[in-house]
PDB file of N, CA, C and O in Angstrom:
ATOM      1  N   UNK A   1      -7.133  -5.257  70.221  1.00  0.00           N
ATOM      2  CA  UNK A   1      -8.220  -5.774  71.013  1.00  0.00           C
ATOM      3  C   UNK A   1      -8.176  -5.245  72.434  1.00  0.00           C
ATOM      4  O   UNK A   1      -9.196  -5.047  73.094  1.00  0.00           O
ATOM      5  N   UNK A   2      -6.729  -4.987  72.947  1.00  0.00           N
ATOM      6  CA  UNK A   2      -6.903  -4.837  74.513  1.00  0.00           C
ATOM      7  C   UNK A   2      -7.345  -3.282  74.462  1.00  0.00           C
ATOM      8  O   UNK A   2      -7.680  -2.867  75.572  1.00  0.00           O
ATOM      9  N   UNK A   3      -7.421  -2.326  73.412  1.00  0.00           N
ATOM     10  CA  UNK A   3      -7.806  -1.040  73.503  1.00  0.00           C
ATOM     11  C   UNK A   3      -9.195  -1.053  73.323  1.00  0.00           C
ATOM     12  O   UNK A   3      -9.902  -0.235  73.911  1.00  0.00           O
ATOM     13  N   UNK A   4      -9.790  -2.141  72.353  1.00  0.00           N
ATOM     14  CA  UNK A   4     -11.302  -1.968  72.165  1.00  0.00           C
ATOM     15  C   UNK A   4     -11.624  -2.118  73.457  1.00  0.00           C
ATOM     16  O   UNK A   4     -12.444  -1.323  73.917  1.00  0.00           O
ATOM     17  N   UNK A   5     -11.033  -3.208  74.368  1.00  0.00           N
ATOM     18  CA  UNK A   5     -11.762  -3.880  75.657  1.00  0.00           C
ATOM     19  C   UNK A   5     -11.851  -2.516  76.795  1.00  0.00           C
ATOM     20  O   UNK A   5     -12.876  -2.141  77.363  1.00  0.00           O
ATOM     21  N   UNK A   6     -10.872  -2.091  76.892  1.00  0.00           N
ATOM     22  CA  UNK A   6     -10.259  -0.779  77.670  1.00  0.00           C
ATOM     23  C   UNK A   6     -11.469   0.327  77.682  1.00  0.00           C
ATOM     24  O   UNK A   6     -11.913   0.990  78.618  1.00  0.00           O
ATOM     25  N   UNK A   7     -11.919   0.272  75.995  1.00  0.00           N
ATOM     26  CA  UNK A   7     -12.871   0.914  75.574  1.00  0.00           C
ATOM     27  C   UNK A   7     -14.774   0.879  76.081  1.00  0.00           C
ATOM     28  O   UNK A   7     -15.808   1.531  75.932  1.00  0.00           O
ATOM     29  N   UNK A   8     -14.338  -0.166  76.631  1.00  0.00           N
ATOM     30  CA  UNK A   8     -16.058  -1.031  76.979  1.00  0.00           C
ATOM     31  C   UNK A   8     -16.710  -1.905  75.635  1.00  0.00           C
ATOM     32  O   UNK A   8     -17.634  -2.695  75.828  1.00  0.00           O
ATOM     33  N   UNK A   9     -16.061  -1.653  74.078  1.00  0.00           N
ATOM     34  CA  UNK A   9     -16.022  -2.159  73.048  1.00  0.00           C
ATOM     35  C   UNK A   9     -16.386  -3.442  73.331  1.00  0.00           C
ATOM     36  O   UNK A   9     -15.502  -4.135  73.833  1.00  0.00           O
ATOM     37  N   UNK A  10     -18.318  -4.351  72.991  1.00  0.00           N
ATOM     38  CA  UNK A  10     -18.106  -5.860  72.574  1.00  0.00           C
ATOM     39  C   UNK A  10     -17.530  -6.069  71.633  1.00  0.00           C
ATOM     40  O   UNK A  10     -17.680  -5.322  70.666  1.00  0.00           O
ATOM     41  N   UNK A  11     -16.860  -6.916  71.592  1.00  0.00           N
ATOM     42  CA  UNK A  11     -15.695  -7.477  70.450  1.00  0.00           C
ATOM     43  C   UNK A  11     -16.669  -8.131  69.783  1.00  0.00           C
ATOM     44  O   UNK A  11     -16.951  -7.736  68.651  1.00  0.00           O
ATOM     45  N   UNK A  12     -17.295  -9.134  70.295  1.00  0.00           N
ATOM     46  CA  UNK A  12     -17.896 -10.456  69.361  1.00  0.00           C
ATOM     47  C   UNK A  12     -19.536  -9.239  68.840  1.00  0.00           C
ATOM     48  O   UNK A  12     -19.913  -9.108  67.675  1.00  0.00           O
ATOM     49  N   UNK A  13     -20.059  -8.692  69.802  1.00  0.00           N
ATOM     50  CA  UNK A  13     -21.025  -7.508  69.344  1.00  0.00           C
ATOM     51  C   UNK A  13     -21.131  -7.133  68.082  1.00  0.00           C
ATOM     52  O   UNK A  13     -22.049  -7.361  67.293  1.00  0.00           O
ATOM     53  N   UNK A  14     -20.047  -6.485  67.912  1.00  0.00           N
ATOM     54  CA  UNK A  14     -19.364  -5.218  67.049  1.00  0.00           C
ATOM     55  C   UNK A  14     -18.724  -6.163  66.058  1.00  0.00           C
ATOM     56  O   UNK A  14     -18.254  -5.490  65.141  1.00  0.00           O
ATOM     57  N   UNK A  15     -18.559  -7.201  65.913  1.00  0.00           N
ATOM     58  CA  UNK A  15     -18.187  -8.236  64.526  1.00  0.00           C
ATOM     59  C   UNK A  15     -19.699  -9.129  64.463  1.00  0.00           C
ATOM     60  O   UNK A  15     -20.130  -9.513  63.376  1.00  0.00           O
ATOM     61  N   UNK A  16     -20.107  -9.282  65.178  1.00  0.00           N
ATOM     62  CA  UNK A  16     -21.569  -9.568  64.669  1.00  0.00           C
ATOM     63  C   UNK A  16     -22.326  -8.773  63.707  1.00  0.00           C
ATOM     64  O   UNK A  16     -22.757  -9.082  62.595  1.00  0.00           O
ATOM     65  N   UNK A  17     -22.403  -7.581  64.431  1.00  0.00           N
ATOM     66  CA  UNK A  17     -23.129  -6.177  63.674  1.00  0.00           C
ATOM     67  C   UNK A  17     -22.171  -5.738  62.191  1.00  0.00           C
ATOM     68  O   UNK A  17     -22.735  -5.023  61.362  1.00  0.00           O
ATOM     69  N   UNK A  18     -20.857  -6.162  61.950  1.00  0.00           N
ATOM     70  CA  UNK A  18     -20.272  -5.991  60.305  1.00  0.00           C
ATOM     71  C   UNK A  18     -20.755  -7.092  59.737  1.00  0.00           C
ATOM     72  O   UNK A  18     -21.496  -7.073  58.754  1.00  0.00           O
ATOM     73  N   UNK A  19     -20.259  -8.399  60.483  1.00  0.00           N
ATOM     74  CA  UNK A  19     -20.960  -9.128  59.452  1.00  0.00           C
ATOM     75  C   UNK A  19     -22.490  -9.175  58.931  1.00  0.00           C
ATOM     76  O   UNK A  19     -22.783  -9.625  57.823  1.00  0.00           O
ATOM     77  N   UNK A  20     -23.459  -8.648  59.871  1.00  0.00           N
ATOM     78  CA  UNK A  20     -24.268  -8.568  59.220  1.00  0.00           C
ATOM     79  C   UNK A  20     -24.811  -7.553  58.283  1.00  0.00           C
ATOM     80  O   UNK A  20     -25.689  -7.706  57.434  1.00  0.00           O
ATOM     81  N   UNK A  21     -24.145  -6.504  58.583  1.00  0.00           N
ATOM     82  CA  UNK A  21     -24.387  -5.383  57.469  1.00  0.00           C
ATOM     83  C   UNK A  21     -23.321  -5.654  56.110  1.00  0.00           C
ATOM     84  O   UNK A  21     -23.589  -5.343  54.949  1.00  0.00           O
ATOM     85  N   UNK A  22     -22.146  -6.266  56.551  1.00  0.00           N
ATOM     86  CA  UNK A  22     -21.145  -6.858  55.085  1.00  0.00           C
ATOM     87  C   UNK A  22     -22.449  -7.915  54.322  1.00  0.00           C
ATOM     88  O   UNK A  22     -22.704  -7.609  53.157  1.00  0.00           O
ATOM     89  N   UNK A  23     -23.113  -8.899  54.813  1.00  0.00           N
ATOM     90  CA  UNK A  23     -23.943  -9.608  54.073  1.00  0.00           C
ATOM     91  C   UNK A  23     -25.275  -9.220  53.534  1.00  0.00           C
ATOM     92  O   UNK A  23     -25.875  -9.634  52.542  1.00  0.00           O
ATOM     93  N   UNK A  24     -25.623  -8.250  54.502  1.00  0.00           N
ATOM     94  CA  UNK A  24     -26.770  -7.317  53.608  1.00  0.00           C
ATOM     95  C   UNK A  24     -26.308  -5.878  52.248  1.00  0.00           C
ATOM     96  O   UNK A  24     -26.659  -5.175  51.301  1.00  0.00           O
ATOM     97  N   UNK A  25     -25.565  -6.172  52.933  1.00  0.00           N
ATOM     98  CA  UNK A  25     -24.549  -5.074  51.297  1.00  0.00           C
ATOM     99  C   UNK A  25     -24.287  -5.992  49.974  1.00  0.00           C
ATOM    100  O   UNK A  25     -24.549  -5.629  48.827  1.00  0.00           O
ATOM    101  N   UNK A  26     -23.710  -7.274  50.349  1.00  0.00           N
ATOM    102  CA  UNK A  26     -23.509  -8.315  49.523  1.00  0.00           C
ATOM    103  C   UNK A  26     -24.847  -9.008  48.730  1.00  0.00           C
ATOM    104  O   UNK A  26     -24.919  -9.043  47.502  1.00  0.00           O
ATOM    105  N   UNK A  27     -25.776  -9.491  49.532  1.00  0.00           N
ATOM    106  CA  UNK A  27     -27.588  -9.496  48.732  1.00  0.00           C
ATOM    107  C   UNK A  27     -27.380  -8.509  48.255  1.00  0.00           C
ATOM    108  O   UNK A  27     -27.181  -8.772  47.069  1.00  0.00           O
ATOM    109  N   UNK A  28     -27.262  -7.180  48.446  1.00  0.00           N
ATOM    110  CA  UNK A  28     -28.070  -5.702  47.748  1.00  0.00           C
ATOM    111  C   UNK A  28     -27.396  -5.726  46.511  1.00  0.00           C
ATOM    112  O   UNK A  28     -27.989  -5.386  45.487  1.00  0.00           O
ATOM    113  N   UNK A  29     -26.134  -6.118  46.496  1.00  0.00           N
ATOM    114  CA  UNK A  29     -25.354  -5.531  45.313  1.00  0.00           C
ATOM    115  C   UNK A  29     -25.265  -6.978  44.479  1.00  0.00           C
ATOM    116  O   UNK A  29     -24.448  -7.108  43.567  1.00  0.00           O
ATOM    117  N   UNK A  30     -26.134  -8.006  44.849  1.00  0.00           N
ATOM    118  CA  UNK A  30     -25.974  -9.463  43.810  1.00  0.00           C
ATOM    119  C   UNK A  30     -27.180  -9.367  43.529  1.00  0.00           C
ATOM    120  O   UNK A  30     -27.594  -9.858  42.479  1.00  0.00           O
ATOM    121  N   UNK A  31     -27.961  -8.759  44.342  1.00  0.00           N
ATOM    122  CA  UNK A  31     -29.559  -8.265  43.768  1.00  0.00           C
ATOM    123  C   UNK A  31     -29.600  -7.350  42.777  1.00  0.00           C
ATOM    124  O   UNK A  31     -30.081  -7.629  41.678  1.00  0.00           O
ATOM    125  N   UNK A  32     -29.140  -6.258  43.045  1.00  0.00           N
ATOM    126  CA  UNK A  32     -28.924  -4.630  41.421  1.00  0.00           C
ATOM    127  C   UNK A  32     -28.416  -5.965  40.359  1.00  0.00           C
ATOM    128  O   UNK A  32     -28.983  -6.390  39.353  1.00  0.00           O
ATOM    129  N   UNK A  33     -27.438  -6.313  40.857  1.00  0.00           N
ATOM    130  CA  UNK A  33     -26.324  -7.131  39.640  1.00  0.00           C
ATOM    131  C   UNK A  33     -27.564  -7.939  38.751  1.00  0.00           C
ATOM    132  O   UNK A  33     -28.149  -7.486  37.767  1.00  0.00           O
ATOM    133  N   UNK A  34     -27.789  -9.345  39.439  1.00  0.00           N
ATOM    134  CA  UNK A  34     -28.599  -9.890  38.924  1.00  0.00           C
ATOM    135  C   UNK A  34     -30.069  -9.303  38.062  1.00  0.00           C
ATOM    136  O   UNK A  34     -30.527  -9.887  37.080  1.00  0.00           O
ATOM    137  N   UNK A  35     -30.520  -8.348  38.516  1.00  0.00           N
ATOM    138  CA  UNK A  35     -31.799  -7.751  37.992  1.00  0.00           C
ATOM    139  C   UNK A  35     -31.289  -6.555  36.633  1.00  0.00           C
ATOM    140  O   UNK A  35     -32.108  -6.270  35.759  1.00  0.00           O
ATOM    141  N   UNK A  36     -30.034  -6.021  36.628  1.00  0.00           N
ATOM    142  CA  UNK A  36     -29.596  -4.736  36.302  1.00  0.00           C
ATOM    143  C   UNK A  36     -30.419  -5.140  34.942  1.00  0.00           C
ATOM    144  O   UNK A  36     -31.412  -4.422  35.057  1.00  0.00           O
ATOM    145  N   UNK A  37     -30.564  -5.789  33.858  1.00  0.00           N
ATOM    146  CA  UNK A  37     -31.347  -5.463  33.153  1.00  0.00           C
ATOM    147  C   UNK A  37     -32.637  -5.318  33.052  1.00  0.00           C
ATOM    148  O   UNK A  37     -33.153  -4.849  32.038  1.00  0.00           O
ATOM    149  N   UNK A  38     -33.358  -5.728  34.160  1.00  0.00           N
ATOM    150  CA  UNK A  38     -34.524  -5.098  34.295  1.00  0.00           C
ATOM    151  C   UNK A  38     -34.924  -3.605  34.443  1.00  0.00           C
ATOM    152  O   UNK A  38     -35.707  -2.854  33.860  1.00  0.00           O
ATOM    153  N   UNK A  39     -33.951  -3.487  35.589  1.00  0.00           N
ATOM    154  CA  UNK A  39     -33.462  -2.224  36.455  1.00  0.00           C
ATOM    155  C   UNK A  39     -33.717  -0.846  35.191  1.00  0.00           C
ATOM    156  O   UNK A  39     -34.370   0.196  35.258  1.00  0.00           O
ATOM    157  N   UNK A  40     -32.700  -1.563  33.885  1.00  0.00           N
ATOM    158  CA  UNK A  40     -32.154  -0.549  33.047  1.00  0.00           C
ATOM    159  C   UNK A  40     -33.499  -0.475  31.988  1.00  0.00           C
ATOM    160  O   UNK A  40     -33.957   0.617  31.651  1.00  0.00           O
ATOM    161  N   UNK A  41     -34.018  -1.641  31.551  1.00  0.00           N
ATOM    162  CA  UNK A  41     -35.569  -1.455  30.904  1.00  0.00           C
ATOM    163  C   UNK A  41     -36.442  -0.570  31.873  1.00  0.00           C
ATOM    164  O   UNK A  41     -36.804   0.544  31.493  1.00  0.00           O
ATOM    165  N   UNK A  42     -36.689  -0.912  32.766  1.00  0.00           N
ATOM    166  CA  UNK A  42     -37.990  -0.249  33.380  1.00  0.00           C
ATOM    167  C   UNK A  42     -37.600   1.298  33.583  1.00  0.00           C
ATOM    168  O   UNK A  42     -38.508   2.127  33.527  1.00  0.00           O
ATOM    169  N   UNK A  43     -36.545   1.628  33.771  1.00  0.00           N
ATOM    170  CA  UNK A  43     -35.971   2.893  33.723  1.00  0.00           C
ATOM    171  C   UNK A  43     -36.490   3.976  32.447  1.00  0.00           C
ATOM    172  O   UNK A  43     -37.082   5.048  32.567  1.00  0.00           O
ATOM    173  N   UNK A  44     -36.163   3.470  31.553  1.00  0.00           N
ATOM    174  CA  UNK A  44     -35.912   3.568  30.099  1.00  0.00           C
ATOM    175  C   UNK A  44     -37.559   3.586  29.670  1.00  0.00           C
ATOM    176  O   UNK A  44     -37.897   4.130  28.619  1.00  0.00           O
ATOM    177  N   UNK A  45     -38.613   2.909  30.623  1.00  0.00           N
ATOM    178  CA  UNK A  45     -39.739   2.683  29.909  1.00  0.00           C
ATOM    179  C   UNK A  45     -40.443   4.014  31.384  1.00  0.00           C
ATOM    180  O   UNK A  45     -41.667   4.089  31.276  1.00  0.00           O
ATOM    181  N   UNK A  46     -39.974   4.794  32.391  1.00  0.00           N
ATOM    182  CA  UNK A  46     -40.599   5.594  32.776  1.00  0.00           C
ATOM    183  C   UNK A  46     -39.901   6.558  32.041  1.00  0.00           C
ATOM    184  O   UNK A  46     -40.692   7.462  31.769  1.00  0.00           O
ATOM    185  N   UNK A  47     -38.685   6.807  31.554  1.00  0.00           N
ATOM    186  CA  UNK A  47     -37.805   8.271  30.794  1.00  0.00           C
ATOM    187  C   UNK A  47     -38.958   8.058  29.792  1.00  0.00           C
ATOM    188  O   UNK A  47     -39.580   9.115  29.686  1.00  0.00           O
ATOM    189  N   UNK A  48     -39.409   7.204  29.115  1.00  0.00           N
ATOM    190  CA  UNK A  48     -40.400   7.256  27.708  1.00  0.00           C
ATOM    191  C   UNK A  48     -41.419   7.609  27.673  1.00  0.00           C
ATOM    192  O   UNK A  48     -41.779   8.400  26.801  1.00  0.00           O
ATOM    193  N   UNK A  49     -42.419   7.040  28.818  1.00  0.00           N
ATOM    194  CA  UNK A  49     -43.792   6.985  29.180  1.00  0.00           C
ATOM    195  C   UNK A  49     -44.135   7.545  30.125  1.00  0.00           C
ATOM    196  O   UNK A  49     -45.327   7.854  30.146  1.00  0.00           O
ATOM    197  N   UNK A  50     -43.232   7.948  31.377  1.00  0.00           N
ATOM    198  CA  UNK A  50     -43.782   8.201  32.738  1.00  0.00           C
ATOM    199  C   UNK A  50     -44.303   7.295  33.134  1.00  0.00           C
ATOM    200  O   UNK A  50     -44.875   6.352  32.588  1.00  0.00           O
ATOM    201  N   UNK A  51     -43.985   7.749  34.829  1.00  0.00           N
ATOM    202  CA  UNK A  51     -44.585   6.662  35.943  1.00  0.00           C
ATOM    203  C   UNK A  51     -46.091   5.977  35.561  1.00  0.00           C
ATOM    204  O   UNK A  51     -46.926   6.638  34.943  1.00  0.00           O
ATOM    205  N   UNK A  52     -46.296   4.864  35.907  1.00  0.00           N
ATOM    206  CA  UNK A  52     -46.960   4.018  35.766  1.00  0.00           C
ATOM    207  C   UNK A  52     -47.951   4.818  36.864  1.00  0.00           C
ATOM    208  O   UNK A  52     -47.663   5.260  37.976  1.00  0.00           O
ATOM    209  N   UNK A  53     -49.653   4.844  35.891  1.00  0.00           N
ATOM    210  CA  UNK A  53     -50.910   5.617  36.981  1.00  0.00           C
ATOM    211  C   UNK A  53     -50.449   6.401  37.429  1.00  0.00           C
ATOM    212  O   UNK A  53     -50.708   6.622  38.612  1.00  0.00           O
ATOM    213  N   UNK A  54     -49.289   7.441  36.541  1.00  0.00           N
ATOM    214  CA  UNK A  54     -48.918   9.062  37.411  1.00  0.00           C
ATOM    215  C   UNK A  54     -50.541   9.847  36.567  1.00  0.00           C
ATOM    216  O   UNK A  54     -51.030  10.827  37.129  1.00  0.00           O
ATOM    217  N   UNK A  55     -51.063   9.425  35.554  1.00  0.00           N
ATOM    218  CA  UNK A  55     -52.105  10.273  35.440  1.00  0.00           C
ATOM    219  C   UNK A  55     -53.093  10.552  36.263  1.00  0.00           C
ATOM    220  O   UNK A  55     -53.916  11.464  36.176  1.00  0.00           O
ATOM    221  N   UNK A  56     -52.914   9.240  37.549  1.00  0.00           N
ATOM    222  CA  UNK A  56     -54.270   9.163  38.484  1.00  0.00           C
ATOM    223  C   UNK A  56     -53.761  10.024  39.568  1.00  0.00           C
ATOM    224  O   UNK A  56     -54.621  10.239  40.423  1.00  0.00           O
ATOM    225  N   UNK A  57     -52.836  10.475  39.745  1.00  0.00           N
ATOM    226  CA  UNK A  57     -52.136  10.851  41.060  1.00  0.00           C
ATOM    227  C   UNK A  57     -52.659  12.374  41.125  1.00  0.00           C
ATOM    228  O   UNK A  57     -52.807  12.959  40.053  1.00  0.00           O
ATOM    229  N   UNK A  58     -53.008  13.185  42.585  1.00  0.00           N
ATOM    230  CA  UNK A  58     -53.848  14.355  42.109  1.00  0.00           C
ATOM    231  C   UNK A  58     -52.903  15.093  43.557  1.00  0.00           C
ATOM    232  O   UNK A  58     -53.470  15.798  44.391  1.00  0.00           O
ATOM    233  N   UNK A  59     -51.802  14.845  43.601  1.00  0.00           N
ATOM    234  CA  UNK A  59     -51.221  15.686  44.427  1.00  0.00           C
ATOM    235  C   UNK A  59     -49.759  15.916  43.651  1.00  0.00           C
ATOM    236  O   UNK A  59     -48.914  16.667  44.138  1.00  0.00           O
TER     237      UNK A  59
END
């Protein structure tokens, strides 16, 4: 700590800003988790069919 401070390093800043990116990593990856079988159908149904209204798309 006395090197972060030395550093100009906010301490409480800079553990604010992990925890909030540790808890937005944590949603993201209980979100894939929870959905993954959707995830893995809808996948499976563009490898089959293609994108959904890719016939309308003109670029």
């Amino acid at each position: 700590m006395t090197e972060a401070k030395a550093l100009g390093i906010n301490i409480s800043q800079s553990c604010d800003q992990f925890l909030r990116e540790l808890v937005r990593n944590e949603r993201e990856r209980r979100w894939q988790q929870d959905h993954a079988d959707f995830i893995t159908a809808y996948n499976q149904t563009v490898a089959d069919e293609g994108l959904p209204l890719d016939s309308w798309r003109w670029f």
